[in-house]
C-alpha positions in Angstrom: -17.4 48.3 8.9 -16.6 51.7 10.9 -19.0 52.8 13.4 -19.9 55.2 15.9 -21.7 53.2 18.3 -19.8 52.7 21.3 -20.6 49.3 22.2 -20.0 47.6 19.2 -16.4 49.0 19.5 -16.3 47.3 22.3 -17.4 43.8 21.8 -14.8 44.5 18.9 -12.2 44.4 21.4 -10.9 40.6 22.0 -9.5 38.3 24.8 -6.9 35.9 24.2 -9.0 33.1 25.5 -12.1 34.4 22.8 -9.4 34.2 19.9 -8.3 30.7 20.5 -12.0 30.2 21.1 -12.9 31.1 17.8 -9.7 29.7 16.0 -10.9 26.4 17.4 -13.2 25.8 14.8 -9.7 25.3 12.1 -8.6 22.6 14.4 -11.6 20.2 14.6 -14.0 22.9 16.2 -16.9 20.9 16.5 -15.7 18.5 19.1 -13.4 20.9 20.6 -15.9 23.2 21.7 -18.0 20.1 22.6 -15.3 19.7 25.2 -14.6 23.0 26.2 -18.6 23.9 26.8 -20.1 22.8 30.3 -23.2 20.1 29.9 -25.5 18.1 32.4 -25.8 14.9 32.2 -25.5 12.5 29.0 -27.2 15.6 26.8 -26.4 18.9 27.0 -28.9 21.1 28.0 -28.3 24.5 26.6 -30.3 27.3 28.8 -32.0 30.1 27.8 -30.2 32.7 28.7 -30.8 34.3 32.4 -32.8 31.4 32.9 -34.5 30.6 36.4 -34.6 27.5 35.9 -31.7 25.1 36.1 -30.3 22.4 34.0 -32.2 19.6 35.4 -35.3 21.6 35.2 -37.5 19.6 38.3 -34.8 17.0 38.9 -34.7 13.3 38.2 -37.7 12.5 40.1 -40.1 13.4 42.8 -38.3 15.4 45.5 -38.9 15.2 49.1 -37.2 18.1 50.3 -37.4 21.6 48.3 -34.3 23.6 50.5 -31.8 23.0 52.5 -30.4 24.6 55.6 -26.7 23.2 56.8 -25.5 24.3 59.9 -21.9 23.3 59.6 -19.5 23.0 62.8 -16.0 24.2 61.2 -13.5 22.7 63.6 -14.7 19.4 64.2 -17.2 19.0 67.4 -16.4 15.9 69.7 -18.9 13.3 68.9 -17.8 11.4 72.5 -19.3 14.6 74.4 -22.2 15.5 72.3 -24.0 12.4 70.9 -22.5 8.9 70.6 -22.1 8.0 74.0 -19.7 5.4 75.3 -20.3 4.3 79.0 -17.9 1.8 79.2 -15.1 4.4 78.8 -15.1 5.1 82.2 -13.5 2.2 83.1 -10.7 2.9 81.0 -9.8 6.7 82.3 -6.3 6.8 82.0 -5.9 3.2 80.1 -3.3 3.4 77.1 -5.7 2.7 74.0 -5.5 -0.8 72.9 -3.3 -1.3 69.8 -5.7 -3.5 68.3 -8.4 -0.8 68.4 -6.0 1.9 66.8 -5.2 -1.0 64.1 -1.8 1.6 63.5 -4.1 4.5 62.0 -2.7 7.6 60.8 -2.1 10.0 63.9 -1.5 14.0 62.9 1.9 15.7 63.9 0.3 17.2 67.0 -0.6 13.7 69.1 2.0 11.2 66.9 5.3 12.3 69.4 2.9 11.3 72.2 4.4 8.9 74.2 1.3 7.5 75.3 -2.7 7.5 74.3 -4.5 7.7 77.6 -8.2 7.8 77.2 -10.2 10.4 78.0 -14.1 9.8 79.0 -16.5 12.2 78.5 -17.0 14.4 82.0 -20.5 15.0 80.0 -23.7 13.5 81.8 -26.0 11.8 78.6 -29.4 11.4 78.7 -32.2 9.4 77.0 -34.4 11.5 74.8 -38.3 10.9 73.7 -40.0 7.9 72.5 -36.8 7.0 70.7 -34.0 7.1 73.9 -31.9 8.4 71.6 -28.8 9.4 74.0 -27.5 13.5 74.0 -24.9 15.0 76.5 -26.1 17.8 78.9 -24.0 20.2 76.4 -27.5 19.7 74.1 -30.7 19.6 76.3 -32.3 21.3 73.8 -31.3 19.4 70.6 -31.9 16.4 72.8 -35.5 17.0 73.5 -36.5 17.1 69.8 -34.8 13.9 69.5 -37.8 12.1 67.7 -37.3 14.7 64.9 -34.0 13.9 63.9 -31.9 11.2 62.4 -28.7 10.6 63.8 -25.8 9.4 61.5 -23.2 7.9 64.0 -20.8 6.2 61.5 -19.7 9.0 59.1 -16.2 8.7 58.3 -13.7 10.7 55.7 -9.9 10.3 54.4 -8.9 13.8 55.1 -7.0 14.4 59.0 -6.7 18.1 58.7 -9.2 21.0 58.6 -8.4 22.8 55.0 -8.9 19.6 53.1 -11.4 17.7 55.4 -13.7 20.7 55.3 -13.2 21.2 51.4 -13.2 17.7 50.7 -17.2 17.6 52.7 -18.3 21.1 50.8 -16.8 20.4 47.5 -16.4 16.3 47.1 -12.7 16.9 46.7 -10.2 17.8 48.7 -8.1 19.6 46.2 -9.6 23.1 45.9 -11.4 24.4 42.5 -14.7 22.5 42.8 -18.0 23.3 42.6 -19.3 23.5 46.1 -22.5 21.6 47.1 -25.3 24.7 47.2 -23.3 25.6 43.9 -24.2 22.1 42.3 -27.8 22.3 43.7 -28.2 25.9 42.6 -26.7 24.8 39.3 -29.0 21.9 39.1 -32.4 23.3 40.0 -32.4 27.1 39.9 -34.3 29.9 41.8 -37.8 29.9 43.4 -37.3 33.3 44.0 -35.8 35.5 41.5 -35.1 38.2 43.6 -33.4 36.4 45.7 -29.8 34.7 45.7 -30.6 31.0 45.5 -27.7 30.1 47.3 -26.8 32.3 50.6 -24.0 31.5 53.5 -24.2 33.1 56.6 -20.6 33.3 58.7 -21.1 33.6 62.4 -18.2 35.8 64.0 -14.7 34.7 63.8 -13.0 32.0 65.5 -11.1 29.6 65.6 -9.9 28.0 61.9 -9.9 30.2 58.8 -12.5 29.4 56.2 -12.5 30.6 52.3 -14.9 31.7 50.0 -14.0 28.4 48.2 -16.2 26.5 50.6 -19.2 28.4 48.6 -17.7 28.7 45.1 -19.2 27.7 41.8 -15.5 26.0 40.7 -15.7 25.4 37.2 -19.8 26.1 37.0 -20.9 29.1 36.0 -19.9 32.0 38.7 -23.5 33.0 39.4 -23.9 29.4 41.2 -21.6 30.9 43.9 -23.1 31.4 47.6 -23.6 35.1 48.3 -21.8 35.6 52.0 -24.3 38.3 53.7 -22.5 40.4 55.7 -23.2 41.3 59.6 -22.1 44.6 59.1 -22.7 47.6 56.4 -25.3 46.2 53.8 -25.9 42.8 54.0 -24.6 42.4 50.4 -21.2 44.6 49.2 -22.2 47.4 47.0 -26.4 46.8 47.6 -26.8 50.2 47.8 -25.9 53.0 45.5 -23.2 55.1 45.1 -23.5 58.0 47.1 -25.0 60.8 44.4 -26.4 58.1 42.2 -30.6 58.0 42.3 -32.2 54.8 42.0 -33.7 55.4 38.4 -30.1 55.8 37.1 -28.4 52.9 38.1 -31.7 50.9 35.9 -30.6 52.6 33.0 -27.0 52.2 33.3 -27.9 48.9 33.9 -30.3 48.5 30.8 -27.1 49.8 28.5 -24.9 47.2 30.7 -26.9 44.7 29.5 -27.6 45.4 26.2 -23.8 45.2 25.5 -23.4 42.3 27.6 -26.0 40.6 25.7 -24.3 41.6 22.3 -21.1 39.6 23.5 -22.5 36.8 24.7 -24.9 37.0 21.4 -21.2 36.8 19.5 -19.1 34.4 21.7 -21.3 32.1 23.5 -19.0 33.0 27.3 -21.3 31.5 29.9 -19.6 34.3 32.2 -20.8 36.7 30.2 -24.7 35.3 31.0 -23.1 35.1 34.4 -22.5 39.1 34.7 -25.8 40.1 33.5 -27.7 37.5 36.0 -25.3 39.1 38.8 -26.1 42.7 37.5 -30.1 41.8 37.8 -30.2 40.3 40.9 -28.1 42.9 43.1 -30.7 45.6 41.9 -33.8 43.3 42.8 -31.8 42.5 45.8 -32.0 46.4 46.7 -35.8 45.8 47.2 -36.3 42.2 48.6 -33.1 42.5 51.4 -33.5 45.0 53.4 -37.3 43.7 54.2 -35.3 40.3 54.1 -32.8 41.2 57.5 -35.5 43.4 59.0 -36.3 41.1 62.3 -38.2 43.9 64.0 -41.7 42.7 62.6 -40.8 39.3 64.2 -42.7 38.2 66.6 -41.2 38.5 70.4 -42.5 35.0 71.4 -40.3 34.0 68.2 -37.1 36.4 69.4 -37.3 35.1 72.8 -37.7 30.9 71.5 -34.0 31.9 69.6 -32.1 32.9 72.6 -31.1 36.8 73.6 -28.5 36.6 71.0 -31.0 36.9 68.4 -30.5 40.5 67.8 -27.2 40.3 67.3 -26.3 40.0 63.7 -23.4 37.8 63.1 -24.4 35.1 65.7 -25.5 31.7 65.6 -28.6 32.8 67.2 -29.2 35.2 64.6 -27.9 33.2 61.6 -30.6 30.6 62.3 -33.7 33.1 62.3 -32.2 34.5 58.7 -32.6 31.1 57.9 -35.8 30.4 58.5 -37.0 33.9 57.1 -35.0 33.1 53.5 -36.3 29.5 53.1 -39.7 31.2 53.6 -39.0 33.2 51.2 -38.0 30.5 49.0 -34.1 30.6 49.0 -33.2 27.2 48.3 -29.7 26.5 49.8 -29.0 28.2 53.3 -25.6 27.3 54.9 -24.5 28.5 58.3 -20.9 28.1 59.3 -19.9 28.0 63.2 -16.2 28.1 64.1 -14.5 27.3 67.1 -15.1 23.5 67.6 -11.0 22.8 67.7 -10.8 21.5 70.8 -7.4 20.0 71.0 -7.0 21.3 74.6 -9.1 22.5 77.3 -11.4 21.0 75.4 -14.6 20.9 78.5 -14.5 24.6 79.2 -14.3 25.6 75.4 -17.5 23.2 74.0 -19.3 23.7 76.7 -19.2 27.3 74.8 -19.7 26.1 71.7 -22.4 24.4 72.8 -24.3 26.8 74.7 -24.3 29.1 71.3 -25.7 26.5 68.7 -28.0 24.4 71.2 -31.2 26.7 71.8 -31.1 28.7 68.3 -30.2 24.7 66.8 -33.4 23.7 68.3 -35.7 26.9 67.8 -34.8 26.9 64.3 -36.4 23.1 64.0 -39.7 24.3 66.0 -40.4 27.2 64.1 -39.9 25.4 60.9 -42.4 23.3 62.0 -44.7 25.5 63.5 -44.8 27.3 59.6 -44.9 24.0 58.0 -41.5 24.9 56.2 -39.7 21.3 57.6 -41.5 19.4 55.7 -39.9 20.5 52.4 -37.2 22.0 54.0 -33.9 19.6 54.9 -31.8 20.6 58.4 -28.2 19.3 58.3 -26.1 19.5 61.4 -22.0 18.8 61.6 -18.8 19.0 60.9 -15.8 17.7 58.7 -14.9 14.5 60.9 -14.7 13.7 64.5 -12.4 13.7 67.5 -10.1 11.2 69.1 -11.3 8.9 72.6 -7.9 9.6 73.7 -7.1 12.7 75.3 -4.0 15.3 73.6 -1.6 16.4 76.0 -2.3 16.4 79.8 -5.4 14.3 81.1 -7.4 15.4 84.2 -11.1 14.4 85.3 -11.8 17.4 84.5 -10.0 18.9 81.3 -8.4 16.8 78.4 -8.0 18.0 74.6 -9.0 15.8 71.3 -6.9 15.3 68.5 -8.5 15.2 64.9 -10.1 12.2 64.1 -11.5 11.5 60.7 -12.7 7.5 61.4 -16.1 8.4 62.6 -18.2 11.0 63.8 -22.0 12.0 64.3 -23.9 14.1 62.1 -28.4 14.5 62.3 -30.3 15.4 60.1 -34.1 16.5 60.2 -36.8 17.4 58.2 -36.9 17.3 54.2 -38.4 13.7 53.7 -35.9 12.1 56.7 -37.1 9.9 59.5 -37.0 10.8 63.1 -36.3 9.2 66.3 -33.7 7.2 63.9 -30.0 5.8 64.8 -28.0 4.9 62.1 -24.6 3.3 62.4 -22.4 2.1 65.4 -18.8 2.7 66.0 -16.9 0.4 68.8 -16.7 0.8 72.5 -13.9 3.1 72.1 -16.1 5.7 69.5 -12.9 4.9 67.5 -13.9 2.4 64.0 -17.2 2.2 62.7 -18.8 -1.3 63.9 -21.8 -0.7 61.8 -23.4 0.7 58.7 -20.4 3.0 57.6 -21.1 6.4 55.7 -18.8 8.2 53.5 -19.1 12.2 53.1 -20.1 10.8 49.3 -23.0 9.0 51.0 -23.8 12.2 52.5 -24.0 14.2 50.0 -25.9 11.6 47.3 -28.9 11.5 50.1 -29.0 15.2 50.3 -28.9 15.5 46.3 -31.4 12.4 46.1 -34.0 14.1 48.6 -33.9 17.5 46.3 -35.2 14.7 43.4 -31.5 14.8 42.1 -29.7 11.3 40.9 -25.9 11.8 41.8 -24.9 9.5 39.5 -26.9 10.8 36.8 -26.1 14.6 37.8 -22.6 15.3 36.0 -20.5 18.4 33.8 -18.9 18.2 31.5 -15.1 19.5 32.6 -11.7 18.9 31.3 -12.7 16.0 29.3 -14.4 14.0 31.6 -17.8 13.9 33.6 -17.8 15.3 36.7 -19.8 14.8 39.3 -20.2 16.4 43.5 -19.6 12.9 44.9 -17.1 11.7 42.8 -15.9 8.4 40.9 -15.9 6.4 43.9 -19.0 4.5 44.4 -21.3 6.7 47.2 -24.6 5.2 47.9 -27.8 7.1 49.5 -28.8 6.3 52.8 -31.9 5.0 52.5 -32.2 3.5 55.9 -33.1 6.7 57.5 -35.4 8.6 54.6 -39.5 7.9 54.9 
């Protein structure tokens, strides 16, 4: 039928991909689209469209936590320097590392031509912290002192040896890119408190050191509107949040009204989940025009606050800076914050640049725990600290007293965790003498993941999509247990 309505000549118009789509239903439609369509769990929830809440609703069961924040070290930071201290390594300074510690583990290409493995001690002093002496270099006096609010995990340990994998395989549970990132799966999972809000946001501290790619926060084969919104540190905090320049406020809601009505007509005719995508996106940027600017507007913040964050605090793109937006979004009921710090590559002069590193994340690491407190926010709200795996005892390239480089190491390393339902003043795990094999209680990346999913009330196991035939899942087909040994 011929008519003069310009959006139903449009939804006239056809992909490829929506012809096959519909010409499914000749070649045994019914479990064909069954395949093709995206479902949680064992039954397919289907959503109503834009939807605030997610497929699994209120979870699986009770959750401890409500949000996360994860302030991820991209680079690797040395676990020998910061928190798993190894006093009998002194001894060794200089000592080849024993063959039966190394057991013949995979080296990379940048230490295997080495003609030797002299190990490198720590030039860090360590201290005991609070009631529970847990141990902390000088690098983190800070993070130190709040040591009986945090859990340290000694004995994590991942497959991948290089950065691009190692830190996709820890943000996506693969290390093949395409997946569905971990704030994506939550997101996906549980929804928005806060619809005018993104319920996933990642905040990029200036550049340094390794590359990272939008993958890290992307929806994969979910829905697109899962994806982490990256808030900029320059310009508007979201691209295109403000209007085109000529355009009043009043006219971009009613070309966004006529937007939607034709989206709606399409996704009314084809069932595209990117279609529901789009209009969600459309929605939220113009509530985001209202609830962001008041969001990044520190100047109401207290100075006592300012000053407990460090001087950099003012300064958007920092650490510093990242961790106050933190707090002020989980306040605000964002669900999944993720901070990314770059520049823990240390393969060389390795004392001079952590002590850097260090000196940026420390104070703002701690402030960011104290004022959660302070609000009553860490209760519900889960802290996770580290990076994609560790870095070797012996030293890359030339060893001094004073300066010696680490190559990747992806046997063990320290992550803590605080907050959200998690004991503090807690030590899980051992690794050797050497900080080279876990000795004790080892934890996959899986493992890590399953307890963060299990403290937002979400069963991994039980938390899968349908995708390419088979039932996919953030941690996997390996077996990844939660660990329980540190929760309340």
């Amino acid at each position: 039928m011929n008519t003069n309505n310009p959006i139903d000549n449009w939804i006239k118009l056809e992909t490829r991909r929506q012809f096959f789509r519909r010409g499914a239903a000749g070649l045994g439609g019914a479990a064909l689209s069954s395949m093709l369509m995206n479902q949680a769990g064992a039954e397919e929830k289907k959503q109503p469209q834009n939807s605030d809440n997610g497929v699994l609703a209120k979870g699986h069961f009770k959750a401890k936590a409500k949000k996360v924040i994860y302030l991820f070290m991209a680079g690797a930071p040395s676990q020998l320097d910061t928190f798993d201290y190894k006093p009998e390594m002194q001894k060794f300074f200089n000592k080849d590392l024993p063959e039966s510690v190394r057991k013949g583990q995979r080296l990379t290409t940048m230490t295997a031509a080495q003609a030797r493995f002299p190990i490198a001690p720590s030039k860090f002093k360590f201290k005991q912290h609070g009631e529970c002496g847990r141990w902390a270099s000088d690098l983190f006096p800070k993070v130190g002192s709040m040591a009986d609010d945090l859990s340290f995990v000694h004995s994590m340990w991942t497959e991948a040896i290089n950065h691009d994998p190692a830190i996709t395989y820890i943000q996506t549970g693969n290390q093949i890119p395409g997946r569905p990132s971990l704030g994506s799966w939550v997101s996906y999972g549980l929804g928005t408190m806060n619809r005018n809000l993104p319920e996933f946001v990642v905040l990029n501290c200036a550049p340094r050191g390794q590359a990272l790619y939008n993958r890290l926060w992307g929806s994969g084969f979910l829905p697109s509107k899962h994806s982490g919104v990256a808030f900029r540190s320059q310009g508007d905090p979201v691209l295109y949040l403000s209007n085109p320049g000529g355009m009043p406020h009043k006219t971009r809601r009613v070309m966004l009204d006529a937007l939607q009505k034709a989206n709606q007509r399409i996704y009314e005719k084809y069932s595209d989940p990117e279609t529901d995508a789009r209009i969600a996106q459309y929605e939220m940027a113009f509530r985001m025009q209202t609830s962001v600017p008041d969001l990044v507007d520190i100047s109401k913040e207290p100075e006592s606050v300012k000053k407990m964050y460090g001087e950099d605090v003012t300064k958007p793109g920092t650490f510093a800076y990242n961790c106050l937006m933190a707090r002020r979004m989980v306040e605000k009921d964002v669900r999944f914050v993720q901070i990314f710090h770059r520049g823990w590559d240390n393969h060389n002069n390795l004392p001079k640049n952590i002590k850097r590193q260090a000196s940026e994340v420390d104070q703002p690491a701690w402030a960011l725990i104290q004022d959660l407190k302070q609000r009553g926010l860490l209760e519900d709200t889960l802290v996770v600290w580290g990076g994609e795996f560790g870095r070797t005892i012996y030293s890359q390239g030339t060893l001094t007293k004073e300066n010696y480089g680490r190559d990747h190491h992806p046997r063990c390393f320290t992550m803590w965790m605080a907050g959200g339902g998690v004991k503090g003043g807690v030590a899980h795990g051992e690794t050797d003498e050497f900080g080279y094999n876990v000795v004790k209680d080892p934890v996959h990346i899986r493992d890590l993941n399953a307890t963060i999913l299990h403290q937002l009330g979400i069963d991994h196991e039980r938390f899968t999509v349908k995708y390419q035939g088979l039932d996919q899942r953030l941690t996997g087909v390996e077996h990844a247990r939660v660990i329980k040994d540190i929760l309340s």
